[in-house]
VEXDREN-2710 file (C-alpha; in Angstrom, 1 decimal):
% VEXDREN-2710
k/r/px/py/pz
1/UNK/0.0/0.0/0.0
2/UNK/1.1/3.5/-0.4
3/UNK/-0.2/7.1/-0.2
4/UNK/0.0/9.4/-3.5
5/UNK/0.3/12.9/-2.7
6/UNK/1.1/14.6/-6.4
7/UNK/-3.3/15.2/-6.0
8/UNK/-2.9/17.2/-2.7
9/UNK/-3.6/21.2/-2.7
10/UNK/-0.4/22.6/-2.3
11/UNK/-0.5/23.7/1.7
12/UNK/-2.6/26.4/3.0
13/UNK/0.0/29.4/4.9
14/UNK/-2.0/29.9/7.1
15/UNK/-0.1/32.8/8.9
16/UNK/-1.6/35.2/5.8
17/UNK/-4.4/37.0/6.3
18/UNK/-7.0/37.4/3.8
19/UNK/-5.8/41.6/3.1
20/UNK/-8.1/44.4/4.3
21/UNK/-11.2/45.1/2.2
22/UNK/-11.0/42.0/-0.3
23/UNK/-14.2/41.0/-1.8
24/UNK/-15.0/37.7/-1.9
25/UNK/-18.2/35.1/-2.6
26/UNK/-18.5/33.6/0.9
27/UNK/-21.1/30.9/2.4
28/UNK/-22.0/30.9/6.1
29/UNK/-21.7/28.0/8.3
30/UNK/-23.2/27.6/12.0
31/UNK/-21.2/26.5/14.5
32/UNK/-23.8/25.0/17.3
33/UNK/-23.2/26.2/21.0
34/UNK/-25.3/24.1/22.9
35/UNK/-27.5/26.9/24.0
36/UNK/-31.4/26.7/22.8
37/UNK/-32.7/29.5/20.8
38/UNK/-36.3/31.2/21.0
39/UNK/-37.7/28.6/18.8
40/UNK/-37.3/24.7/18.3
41/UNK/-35.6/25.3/15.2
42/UNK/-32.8/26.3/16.8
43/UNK/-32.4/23.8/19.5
44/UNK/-28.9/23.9/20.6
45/UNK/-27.8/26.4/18.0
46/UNK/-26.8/29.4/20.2
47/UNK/-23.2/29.9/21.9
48/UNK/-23.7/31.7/25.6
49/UNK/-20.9/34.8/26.3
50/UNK/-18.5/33.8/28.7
51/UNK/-18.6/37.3/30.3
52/UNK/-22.6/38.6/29.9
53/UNK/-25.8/37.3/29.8
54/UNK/-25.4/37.7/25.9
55/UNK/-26.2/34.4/23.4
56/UNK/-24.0/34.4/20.0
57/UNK/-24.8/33.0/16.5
58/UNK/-21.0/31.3/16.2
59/UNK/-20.4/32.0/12.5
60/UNK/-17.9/30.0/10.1
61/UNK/-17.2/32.0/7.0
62/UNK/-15.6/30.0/4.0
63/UNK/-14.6/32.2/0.2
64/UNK/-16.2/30.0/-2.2
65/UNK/-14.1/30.8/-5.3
66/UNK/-11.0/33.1/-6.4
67/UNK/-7.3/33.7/-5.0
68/UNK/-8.3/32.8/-1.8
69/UNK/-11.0/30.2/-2.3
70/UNK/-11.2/27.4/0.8
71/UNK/-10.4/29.8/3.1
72/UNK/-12.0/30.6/6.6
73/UNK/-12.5/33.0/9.2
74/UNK/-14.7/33.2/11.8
75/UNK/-17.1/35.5/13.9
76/UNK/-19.7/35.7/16.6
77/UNK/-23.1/37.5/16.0
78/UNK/-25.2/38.7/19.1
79/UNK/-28.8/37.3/18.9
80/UNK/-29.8/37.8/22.9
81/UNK/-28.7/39.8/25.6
82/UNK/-25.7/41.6/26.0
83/UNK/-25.2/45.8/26.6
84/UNK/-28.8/47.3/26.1
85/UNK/-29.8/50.4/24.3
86/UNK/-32.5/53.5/25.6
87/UNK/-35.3/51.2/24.6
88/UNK/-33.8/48.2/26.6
89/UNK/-33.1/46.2/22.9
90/UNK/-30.5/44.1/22.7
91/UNK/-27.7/46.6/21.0
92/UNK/-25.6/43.6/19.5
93/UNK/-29.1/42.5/18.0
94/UNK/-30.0/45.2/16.8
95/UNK/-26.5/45.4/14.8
96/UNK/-27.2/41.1/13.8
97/UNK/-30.4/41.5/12.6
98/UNK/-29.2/44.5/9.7
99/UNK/-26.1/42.1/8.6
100/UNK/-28.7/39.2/8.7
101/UNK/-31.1/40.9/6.2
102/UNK/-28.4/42.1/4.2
103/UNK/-27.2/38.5/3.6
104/UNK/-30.7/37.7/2.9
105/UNK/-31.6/40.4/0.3
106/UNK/-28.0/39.7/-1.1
107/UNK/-29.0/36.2/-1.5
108/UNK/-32.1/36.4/-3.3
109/UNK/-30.8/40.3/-5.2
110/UNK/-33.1/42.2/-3.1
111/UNK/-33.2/46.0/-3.2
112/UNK/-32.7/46.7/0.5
113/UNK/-35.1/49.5/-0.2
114/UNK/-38.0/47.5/-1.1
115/UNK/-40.4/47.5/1.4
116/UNK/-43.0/45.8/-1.0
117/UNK/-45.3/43.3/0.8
118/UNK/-43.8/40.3/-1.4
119/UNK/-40.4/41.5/-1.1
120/UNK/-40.8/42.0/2.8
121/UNK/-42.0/38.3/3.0
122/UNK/-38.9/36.9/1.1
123/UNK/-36.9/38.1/4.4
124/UNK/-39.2/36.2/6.7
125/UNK/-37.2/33.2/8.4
126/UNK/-38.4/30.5/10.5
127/UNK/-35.4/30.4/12.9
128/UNK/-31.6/31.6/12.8
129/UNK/-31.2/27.9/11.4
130/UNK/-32.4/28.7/8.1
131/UNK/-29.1/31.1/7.5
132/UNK/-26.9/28.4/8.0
133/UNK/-25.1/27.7/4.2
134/UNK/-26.4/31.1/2.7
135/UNK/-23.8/32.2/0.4
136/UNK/-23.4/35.7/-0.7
137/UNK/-20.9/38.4/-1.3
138/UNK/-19.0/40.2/0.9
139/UNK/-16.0/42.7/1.8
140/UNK/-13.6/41.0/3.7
141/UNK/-11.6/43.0/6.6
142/UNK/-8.4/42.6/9.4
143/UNK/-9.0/43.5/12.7
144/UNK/-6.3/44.5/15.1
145/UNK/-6.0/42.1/17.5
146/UNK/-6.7/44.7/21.4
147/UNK/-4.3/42.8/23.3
148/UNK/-0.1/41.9/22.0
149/UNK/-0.9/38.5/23.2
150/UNK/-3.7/37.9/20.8
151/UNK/-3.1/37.6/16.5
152/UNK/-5.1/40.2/14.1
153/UNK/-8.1/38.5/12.8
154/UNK/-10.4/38.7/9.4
155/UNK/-14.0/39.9/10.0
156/UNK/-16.6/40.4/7.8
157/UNK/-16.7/44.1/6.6
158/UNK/-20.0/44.1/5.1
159/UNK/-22.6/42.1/2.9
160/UNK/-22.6/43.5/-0.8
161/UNK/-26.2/44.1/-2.0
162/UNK/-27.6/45.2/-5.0
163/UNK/-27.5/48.8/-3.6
164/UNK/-23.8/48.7/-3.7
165/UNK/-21.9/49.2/-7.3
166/UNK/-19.4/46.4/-7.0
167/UNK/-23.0/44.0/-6.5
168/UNK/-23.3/44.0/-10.4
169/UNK/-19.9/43.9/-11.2
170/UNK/-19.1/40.8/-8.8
171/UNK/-22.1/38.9/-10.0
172/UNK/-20.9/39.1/-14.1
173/UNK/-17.8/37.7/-12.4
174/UNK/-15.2/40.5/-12.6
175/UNK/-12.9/41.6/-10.1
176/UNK/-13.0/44.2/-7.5
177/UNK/-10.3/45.3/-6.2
178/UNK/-9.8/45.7/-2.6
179/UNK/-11.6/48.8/-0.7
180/UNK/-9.2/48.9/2.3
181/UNK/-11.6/49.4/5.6
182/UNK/-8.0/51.1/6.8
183/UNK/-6.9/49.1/9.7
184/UNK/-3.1/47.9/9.8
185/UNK/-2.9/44.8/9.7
186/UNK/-0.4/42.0/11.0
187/UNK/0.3/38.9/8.7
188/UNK/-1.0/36.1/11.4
189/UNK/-3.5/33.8/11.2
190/UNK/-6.9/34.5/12.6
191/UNK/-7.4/31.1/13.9
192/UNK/-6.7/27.2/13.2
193/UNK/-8.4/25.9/10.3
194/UNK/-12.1/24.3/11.1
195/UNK/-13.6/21.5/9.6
196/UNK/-15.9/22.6/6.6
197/UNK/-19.8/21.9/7.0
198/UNK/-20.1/23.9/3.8
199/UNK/-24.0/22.3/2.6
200/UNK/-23.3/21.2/-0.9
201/UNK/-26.4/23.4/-2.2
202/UNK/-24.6/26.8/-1.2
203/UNK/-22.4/26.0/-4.3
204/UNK/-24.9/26.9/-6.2
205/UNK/-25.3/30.2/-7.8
206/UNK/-28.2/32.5/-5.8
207/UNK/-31.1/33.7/-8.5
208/UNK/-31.3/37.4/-8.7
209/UNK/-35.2/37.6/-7.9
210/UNK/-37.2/34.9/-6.3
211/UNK/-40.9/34.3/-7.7
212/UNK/-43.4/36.5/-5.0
213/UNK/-44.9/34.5/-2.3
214/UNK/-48.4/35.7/-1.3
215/UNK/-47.6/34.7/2.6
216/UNK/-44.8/33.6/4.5
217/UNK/-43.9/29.5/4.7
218/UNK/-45.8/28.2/8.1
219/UNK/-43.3/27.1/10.9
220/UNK/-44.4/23.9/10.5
221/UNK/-43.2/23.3/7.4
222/UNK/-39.5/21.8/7.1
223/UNK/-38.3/23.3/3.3
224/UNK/-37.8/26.4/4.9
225/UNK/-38.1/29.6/2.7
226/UNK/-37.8/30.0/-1.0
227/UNK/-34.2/31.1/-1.2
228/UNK/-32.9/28.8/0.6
229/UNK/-34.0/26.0/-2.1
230/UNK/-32.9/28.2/-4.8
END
């Protein structure tokens, strides 16, 4: 027996970051926390804050395609708890739920200014679940790590939708080049490499507009919404 290696990849350096302000196709992957959500769907899906009362959406980001295709980073989302604003909302929610509906109206080539009654139900989900293998695109950035100890880490910027300029540009397949969100960056890895649980549909290329539903999918029903069987 023997082992042929001439198929490999050739090794990922790891101890490169992904530079400031790349664009890049990207498809989301949930990490489960153990920590139930507010409904069954997302049994077990949360992640609890070591340090508040705040529950986190632990988010696996992998680019799909291009220079930098297969690789990762990683970042938590607020869903529950944490700091509070004048209303008593969540404020870490509040600062989810628009990156959340960006994805979604990226996704599906929704104009975030569409406030149509069809349009408004294609951003109707039936639990945080349903975001898990959404693919979309995205500026990539580096964030300085607060503490010497710790290494500088890629976050995600934000969600291109079809408000920006580089949205049509991205989706022909041309290049952007990199919009630098200005933070200097060290070259050191954001984390060790995770074990993709990329869903084989988010390969698949997203459809600009989804057919109009005239109501939202019932809970009880396990497809989920349109876009995510697109």
């Amino acid at each position: 027996m023997s082992f042929d290696f001439n198929s490999a990849d050739p090794q990922m350096v790891m101890g490169d970051l992904i530079p400031d302000g790349t664009f890049a196709k990207l498809c989301l992957t949930i990490r489960p926390g153990g920590v139930d959500g507010a409904v069954p769907m997302d049994q077990g899906l949360l992640k609890a804050s070591g340090s508040s009362d705040a529950r986190m959406l632990d988010c696996e980001f992998t680019v799909m395609e291009g220079a930098y295709a297969k690789r990762k980073f990683w970042q938590m989302f607020t869903v529950q708890g944490g700091k509070l604003d004048e209303k008593g909302q969540s404020k870490g929610w509040n600062i989810s739920k628009s990156t959340f509906r960006a994805m979604i109206d990226a996704a599906l080539g929704l104009n975030p200014e569409d406030m149509s009654e069809a349009t408004k139900t294609k951003r109707v989900i039936q639990g945080l679940k349903q975001l898990d293998g959404i693919s979309f695109w995205g500026r990539i950035m580096v964030e300085p790590a607060s503490n010497p100890q710790y290494r500088d880490v890629n976050r995600l910027a934000n969600v291109v939708t079809p408000a920006d300029k580089e949205y049509a540009v991205l989706t022909r397949g041309e290049q952007v080049p990199p919009h630098p969100v200005g933070a200097k960056a060290k070259t050191q890895a954001a984390a060790p490499a995770q074990q993709s649980l990329t869903p084989a549909w988010a390969s698949k290329t997203p459809p600009v507009q989804a057919q109009p539903q005239s109501q939202p999918q019932p809970a009880a029903k396990a497809a989920g919404p349109a876009w995510l069987n697109g």
